[in-house]
N, C-alpha and C positions, 0 to 999 in steps of 0.2 A: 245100378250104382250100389256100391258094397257101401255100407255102415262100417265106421271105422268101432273099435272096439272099447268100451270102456275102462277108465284105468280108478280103481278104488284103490282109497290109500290109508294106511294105518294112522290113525288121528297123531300119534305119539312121536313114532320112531319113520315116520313115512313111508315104510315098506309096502312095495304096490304089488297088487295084481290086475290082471288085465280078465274083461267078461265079455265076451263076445256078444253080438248082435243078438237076440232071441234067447242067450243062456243064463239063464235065473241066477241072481248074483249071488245064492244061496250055496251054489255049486264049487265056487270059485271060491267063498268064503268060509269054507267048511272047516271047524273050530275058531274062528274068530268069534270076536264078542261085537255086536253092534248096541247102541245105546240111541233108542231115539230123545232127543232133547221140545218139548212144545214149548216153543215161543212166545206163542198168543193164538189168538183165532186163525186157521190155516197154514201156521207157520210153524213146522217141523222142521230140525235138523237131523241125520245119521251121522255118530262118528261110529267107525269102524276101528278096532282093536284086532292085534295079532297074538295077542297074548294077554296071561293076566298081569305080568310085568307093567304091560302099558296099560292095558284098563287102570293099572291100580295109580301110575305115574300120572294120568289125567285125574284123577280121581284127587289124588292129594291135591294136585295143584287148584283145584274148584274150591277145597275149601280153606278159608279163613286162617291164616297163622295167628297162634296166640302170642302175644308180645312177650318177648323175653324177660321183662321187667317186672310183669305177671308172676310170673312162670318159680323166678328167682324169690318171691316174695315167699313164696311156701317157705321155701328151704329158709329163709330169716327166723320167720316166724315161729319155726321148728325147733329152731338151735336155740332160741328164748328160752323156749317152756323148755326142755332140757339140756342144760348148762352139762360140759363135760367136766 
């Protein structure tokens, strides 16, 4: 009974490739970025990336937006201390 083949997919943009039975998923994934993520105690996840496009698109999105009302406050504070 033939193993059917596995399909790896880019965490991002979902572009797959397919690894055959026995073929080291290293093969198939040659220039991709993998990213192992620990969970906790035995709990690992892989996301696989096709590009730095999408490593970098996961990447933003993991972290934290600074609030715009933050953000805006420099520029207040700015135009204070130097009046035009």
């Amino acid at each position: 009974m033939d193993k059917p083949k596995r399909q790896l997919a880019c965490h991002s943009c979902l572009t797959k490739v397919e690894c055959s039975p026995g073929e080291p998923p290293c093969e198939v994934l040659r220039g991709w970025f993998t990213v192992t993520q620990w969970e906790g105690p035995g709990a690992v996840t892989h996301h696989y990336f096709c590009s730095f496009n999408c490593l970098k698109s996961w990447i933003s999105s993991q972290l934290p937006e600074v609030p715009e009302a933050f953000l805006k406050s420099f520029g207040e504070e700015e135009s204070q201390q130097n009046p035009k």
